[in-house]
C-alpha positions in Angstrom: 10.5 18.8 -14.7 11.1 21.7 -16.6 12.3 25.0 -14.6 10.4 28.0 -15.7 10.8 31.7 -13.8 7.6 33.5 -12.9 7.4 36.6 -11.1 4.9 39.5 -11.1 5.9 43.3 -13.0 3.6 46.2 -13.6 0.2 44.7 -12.7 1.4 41.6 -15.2 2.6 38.0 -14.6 5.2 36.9 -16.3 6.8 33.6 -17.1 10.1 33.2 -18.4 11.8 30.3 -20.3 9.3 29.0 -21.7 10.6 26.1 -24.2 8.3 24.2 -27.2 4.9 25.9 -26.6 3.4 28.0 -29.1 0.1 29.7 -27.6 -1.5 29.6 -31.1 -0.6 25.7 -31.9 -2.0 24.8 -28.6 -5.5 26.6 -28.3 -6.1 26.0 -32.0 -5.4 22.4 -32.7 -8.7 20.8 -31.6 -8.6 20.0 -28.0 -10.1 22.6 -26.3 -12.9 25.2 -27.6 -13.6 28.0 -24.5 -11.3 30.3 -25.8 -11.1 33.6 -28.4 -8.3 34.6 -30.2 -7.7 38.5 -29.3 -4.5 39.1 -31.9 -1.8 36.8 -33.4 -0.2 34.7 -29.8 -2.5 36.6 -27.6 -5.7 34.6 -26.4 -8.3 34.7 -23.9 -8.7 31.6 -21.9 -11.4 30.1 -19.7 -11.3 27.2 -17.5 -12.6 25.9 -13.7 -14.4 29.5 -13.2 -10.9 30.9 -13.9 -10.0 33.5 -16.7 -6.9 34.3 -18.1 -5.7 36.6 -21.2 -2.0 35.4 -22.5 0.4 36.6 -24.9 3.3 35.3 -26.2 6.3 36.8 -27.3 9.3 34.2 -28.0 9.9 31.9 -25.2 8.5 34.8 -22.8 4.6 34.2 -21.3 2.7 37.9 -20.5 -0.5 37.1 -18.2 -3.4 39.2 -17.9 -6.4 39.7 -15.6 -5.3 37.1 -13.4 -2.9 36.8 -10.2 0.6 35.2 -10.2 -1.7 32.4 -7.2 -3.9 31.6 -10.3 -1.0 31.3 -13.1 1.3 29.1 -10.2 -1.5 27.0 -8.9 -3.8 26.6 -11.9 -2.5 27.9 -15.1 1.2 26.1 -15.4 -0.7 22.5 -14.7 -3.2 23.6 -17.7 -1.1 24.5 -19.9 1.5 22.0 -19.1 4.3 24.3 -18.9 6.4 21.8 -16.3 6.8 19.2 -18.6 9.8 18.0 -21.0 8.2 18.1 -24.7 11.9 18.1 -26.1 12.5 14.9 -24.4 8.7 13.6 -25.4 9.8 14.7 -29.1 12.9 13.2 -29.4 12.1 10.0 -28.0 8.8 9.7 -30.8 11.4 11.1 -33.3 13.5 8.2 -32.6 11.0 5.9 -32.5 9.1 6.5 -35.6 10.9 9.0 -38.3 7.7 9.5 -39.6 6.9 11.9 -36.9 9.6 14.2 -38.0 7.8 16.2 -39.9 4.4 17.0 -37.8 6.8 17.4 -34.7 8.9 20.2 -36.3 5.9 21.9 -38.3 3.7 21.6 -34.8 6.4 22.1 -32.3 4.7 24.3 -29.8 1.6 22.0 -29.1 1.1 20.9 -25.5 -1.5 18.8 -24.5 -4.0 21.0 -22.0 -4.7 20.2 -18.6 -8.7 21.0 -18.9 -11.4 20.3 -16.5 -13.6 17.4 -16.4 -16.9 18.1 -16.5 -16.7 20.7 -19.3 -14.2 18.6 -21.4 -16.8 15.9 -21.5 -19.9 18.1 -22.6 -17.5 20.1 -24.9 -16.6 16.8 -26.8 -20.3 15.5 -26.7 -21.1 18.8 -28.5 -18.3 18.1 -30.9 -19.9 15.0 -32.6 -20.1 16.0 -36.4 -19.5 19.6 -35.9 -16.7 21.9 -37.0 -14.8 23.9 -34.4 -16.4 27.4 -35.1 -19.5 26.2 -34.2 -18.6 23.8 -31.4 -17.1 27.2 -29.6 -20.1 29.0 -30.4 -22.4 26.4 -28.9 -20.0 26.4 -25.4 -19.9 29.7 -25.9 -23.4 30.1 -26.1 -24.5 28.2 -23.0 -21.5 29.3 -20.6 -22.9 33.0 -21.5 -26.6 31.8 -20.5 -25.6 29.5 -17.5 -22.3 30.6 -16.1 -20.9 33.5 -14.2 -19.3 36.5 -15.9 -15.3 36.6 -15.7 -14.1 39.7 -17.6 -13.9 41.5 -20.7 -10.7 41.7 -23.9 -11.9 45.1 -25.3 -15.6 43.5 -26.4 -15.4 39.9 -26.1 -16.7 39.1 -22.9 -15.8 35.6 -21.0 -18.2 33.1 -19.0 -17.2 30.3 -17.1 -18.7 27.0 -18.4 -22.1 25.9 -15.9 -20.4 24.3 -12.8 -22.8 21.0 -11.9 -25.5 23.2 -10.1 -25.6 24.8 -12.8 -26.1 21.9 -15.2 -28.4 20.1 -13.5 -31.1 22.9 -13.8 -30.5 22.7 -18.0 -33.4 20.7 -19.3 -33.1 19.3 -22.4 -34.9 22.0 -24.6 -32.8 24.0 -23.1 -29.9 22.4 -24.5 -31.5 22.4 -27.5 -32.2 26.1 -27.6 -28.2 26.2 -27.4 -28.6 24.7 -31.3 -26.9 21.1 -29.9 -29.7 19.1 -32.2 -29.3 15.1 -31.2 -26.8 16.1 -28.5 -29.1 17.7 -26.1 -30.6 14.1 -24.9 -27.0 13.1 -24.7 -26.1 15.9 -22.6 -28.9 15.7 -20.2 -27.8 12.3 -19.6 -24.2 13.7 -18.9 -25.4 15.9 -16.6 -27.9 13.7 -14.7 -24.7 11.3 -14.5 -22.4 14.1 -13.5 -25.0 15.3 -10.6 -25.8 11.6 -9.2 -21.9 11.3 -8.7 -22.4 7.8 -11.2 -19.4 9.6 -13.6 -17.0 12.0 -11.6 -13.7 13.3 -11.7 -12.6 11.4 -8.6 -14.1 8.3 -10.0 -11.2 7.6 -12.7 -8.5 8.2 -10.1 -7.0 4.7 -10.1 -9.0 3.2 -13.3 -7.5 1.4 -16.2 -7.8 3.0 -19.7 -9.9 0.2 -20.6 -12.5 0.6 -16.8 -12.0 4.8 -17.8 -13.4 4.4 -21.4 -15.9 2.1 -20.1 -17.3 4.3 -17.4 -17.0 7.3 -20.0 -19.1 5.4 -22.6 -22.1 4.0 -20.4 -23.1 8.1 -20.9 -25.6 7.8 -23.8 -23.9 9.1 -26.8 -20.4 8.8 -25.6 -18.5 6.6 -27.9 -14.9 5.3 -28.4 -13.5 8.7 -29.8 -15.2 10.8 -27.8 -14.2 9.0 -24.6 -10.6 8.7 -25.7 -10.5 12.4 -26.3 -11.9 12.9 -23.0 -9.5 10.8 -20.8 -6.1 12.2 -23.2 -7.4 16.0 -22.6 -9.0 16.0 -18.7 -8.5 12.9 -17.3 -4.2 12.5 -18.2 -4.4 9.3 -20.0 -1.6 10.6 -22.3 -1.6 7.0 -24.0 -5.2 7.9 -25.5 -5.2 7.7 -29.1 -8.5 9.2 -30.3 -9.3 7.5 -33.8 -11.7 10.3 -35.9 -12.6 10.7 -39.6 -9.3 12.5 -39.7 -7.0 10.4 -38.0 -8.2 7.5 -39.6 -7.6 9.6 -43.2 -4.1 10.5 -42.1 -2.8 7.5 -40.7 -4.2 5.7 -43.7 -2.1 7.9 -46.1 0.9 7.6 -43.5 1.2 4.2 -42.4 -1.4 2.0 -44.6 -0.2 3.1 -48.4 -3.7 4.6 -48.4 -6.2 2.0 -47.9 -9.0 1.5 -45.7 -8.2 0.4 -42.7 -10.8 -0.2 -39.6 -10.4 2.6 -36.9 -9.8 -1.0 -34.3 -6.8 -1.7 -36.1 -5.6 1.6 -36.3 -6.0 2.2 -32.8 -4.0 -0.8 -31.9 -1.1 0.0 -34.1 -0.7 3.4 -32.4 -1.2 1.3 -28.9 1.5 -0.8 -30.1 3.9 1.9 -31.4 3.5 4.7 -29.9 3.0 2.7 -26.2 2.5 5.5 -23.1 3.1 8.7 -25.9 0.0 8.1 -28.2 -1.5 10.7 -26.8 1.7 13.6 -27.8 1.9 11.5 -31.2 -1.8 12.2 -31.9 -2.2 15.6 -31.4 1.2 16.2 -33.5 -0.6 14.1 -36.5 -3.8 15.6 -36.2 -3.0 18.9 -36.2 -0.4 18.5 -39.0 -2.4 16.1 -41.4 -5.1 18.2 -41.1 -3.5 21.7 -41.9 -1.9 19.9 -45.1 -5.0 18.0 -46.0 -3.6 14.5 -45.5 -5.7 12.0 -46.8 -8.6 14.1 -47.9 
């Protein structure tokens, strides 16, 4: 465990020594959308009804509009400040020199600690949408069914529905949220979610193949989304979610560019990358798809 200092100065909390994180690689690499960028390494950040707005300034973490209670008992665990990423990097380094590159061009990405029930609807939301509007759409229905958190200058911050909340959302009214074919998909989440068939507590002492099962008997959850589900809310850091750009860069990468079946892909990164396919993903995807790998 990694030994960070965090005290409180001039209505701020402050955390010290704070090695490979980069607030901007992190929010902005595709595994979380309830946020807004407020200037270059300052965000605002929602999660569990909490609200936080973070800067960064070299290895040194300024929090705002929260209290040091909030940053020590929720927001180290979310962002995943504790644990050894130079270790985590040098040991995928070592195994596979093709990392190299996406490790050091993506050095400050960390793998969020986000909350269930919105992780699964957020990635539901996700299918065959860009990120833009993926945040709009959460953004959208947090403003219409959550609770108001605070304000950066304008933007104004809304805690994702809690499951009250969604199980009063009917299916038009995910639709009027501009979700399309998701809404049916997302009352079914819900309805789940509210009948305690899928819950947090449920996955507690699953297998990754009993986890990804129970995660796709929700209509419309399928492999990817699943994966990205249990690697981003459920700490299955071995998930290796297989999309139309991972499947395009690992193609280029490790398959001399051919076609190659999203089963067979998954497996190799199983077999490779073993209990860190979860870190190795998120260092490809982010890097392949900045520099247009396999497009």
């Amino acid at each position: 465990m990694i030994i960070i200092k965090i005290y409180e100065k001039d209505n701020l909390v402050i955390i010290e020594a704070v090695n490979d994180f980069n607030i901007e690689q992190t929010m902005e690499c595709g595994q979380c959308f309830h946020f807004e960028k407020i200037a270059d390494l300052e965000y605002g950040v929602v999660s569990m009804n909490k609200f936080i707005h973070i800067r960064q300034e070299k290895d040194t973490l300024y929090c705002m509009q929260t209290s040091l209670m909030d940053v020590e008992g929720y927001w180290i665990r979310y962002f995943d400040l504790e644990r050894d990423y130079s270790a985590i990097k040098a040991h995928l380094i070592s195994t596979d020199e093709r990392l190299k590159a996406p490790i050091e061009d993506k050095y400050g990405v960390r793998i969020l600690n986000q909350e269930f029930e919105e992780t699964l609807m957020s990635f539901i939301i996700s299918q065959n949408k860009q990120i833009p509007h993926i945040k709009q759409i959460v953004r959208n229905i947090s403003k219409k069914y959550g609770i108001f958190l605070g304000s950066v200058g304008e933007i104004d911050f809304y805690s994702f529905p809690d499951i009250c909340a969604l199980e009063s959302i009917t299916e038009e009214g995910y639709k009027e949220m501009k979700t399309g074919f998701r809404a049916g998909y997302l009352l079914d989440a819900s309805k789940n979610m509210t009948l305690g068939m899928v819950k947090r507590e449920k996955f507690d002492n699953l297998s990754e193949d009993d986890a990804r099962k129970l995660l796709m008997s929700i209509k419309g959850v399928g492999e990817k989304v699943a994966n990205c589900v249990m690697l981003f809310s459920l700490g299955y850091r071995n998930s290796f979610p297989v999309d139309v750009w991972i499947k395009r860069i690992m193609e280029e990468m490790y398959f001399d560019g051919k076609d190659t079946k999203k089963e067979i892909i998954g497996e190799y990164a199983k077999k490779n990358f073993g209990e860190y396919g979860g870190y190795a993903q998120q260092y490809l995807f982010y890097y392949g798809r900045e520099k247009n790998l396999g497009k």
